[in-house]
C-alpha positions in Angstrom: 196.7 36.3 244.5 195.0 39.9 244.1 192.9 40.5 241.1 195.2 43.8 241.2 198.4 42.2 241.2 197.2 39.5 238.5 196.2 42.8 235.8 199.8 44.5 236.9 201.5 41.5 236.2 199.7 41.2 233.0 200.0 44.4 231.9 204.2 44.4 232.6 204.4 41.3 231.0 202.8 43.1 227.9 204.2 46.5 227.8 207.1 45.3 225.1 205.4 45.4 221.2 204.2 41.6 220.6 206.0 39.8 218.0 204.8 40.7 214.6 202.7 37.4 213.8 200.9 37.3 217.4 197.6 38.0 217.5 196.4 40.9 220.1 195.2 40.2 222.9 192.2 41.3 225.4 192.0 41.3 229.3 188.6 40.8 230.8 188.8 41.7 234.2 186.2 40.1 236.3 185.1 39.6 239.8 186.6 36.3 240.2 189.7 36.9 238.1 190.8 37.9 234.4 190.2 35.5 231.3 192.8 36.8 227.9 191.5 36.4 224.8 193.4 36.8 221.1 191.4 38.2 218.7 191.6 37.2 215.1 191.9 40.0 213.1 193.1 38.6 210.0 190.5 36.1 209.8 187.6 37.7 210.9 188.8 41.3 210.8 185.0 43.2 210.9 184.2 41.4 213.8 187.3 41.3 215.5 188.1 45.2 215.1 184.4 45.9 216.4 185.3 44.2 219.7 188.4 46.3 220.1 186.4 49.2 219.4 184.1 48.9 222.5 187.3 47.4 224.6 189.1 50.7 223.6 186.3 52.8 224.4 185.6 51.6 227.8 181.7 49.9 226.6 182.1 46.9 228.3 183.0 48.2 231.9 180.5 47.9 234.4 179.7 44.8 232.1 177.7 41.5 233.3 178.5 37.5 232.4 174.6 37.5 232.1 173.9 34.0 230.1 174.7 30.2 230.7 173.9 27.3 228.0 174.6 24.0 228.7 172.7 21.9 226.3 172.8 21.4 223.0 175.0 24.3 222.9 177.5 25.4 225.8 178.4 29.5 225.8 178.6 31.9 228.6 177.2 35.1 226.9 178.4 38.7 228.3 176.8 42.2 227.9 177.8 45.9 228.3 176.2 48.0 231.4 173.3 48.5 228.9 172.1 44.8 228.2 172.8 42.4 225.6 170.0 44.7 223.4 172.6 47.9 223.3 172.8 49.3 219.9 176.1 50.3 220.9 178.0 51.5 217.5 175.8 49.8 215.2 175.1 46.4 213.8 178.1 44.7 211.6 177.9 42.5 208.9 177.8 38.7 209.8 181.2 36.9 208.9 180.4 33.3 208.7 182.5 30.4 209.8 182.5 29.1 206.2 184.4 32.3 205.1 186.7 32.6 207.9 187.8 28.9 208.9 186.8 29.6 212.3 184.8 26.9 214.4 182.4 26.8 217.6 185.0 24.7 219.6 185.9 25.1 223.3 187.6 28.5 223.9 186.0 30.3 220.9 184.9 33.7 221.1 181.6 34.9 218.7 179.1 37.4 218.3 175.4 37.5 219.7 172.8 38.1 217.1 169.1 37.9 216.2 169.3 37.8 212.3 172.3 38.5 210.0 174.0 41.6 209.9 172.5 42.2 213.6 175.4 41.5 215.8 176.5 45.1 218.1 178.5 44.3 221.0 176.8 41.4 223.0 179.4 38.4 222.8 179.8 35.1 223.9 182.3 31.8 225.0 182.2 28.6 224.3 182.7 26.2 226.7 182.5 23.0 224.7 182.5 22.2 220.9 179.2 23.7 219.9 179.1 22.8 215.9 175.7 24.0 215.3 176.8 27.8 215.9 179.0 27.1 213.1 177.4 28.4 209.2 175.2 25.3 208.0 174.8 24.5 211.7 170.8 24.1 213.0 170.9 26.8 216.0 169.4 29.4 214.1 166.9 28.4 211.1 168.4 30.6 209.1 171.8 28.5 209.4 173.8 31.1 209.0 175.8 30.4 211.9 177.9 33.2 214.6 180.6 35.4 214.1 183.6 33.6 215.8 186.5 36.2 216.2 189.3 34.8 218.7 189.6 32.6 221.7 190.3 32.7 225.3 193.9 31.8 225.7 193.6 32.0 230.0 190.6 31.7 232.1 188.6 29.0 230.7 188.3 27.0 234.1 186.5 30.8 235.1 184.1 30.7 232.5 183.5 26.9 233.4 182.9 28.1 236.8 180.1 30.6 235.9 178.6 27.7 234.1 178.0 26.0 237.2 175.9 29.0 238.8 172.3 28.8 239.0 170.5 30.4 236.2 166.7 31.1 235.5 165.5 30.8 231.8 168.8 30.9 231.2 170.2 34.3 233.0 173.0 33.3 235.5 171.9 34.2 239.3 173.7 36.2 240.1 175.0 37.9 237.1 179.2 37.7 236.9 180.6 41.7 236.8 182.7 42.8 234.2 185.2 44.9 235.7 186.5 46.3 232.4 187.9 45.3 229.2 191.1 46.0 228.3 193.7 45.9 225.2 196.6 44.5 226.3 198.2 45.3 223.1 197.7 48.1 220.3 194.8 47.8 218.6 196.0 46.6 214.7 196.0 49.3 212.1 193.9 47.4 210.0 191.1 48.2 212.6 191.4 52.1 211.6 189.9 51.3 208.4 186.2 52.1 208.6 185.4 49.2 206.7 186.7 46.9 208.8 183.6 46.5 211.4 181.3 49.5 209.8 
């Protein structure tokens, strides 16, 4: 099927207001299909909200699946057109796994960083449980862990897929295009409140 009748189906099958306890979704439309992800708002509302505000803007368009990890930790990491350094809006306080419940597992969708407070709009996937992303977890000596903020819901045998491709130091060859990023439902209220993701 067409990547362009897979989004149109999509995006019918979304035009009704989702019921009130779902969780909103994003359509990442790629090169060699879309992956959906829900994004937890309620649990890790700064860092969720932040995401929707570069998917609503259009930032991650033109986008690249730049970074495969298989070992100890498994993500595929994506950037906007301007690399995984872009300030984009600005840096956003770290919300650890031990405050939000959330967990590194397969599916899981978190934040890129350097130290805390760092992350902008450089994300990534995991492809299998990864506990030492998690808060306490060894991956960074500073064991404060990633911001996990939702999961993908369809496309995980895609990011699987990119996995496989050849990578040097770690940078997929070639890089996957991100066609755009889309809300496929309204971005929560809650997410209008500067505090959550300033």
């Amino acid at each position: 099927m067409h990547i362009t009748t897979i989004v149109g189906a999509l995006l019918l099958a979304t035009q009704s207001a989702p019921a009130p306890d779902r969780l909103p979704q994003a359509l990442i439309s790629t090169a060699y299909g879309p992956i959906v992800m829900e994004l937890d708002h309620r649990r890790a509302p700064v860092t969720a909200c932040n995401f929707m505000r570069y998917a609503s803007a259009g930032l991650y368009t033109d986008g690249r699946f730049f970074r495969s990890v298989s070992g100890p930790i498994h993500v595929v990491q994506a950037a906007t057109r301007q690399g995984s350094d872009d300030p984009g809006l600005g840096p956003i306080p770290l919300e650890r796994t031990r405050d939000t419940g959330l967990s590194h597992v397969a599916g899981v969708v978190s934040m890129a960083r350097d130290g805390p407070d760092t992350a902008t709009s450089s994300f990534f996937i995991v492809t299998h449980d990864s506990p030492s992303l998690d808060f306490g977890g060894g991956r960074n000596p500073d064991g404060q862990g990633f911001g996990a903020f939702g999961r993908v819901i369809e496309g995980m045998a895609l990011l699987h897929h990119f996995q496989g491709f050849p990578t040097v130091a770690e940078h997929i060859q070639p890089t996957v295009a991100i066609l755009s990023v889309i809300m496929l439902d309204p971005v929560p209220a809650a997410c209008a409140n500067p505090s959550a993701g300033a």
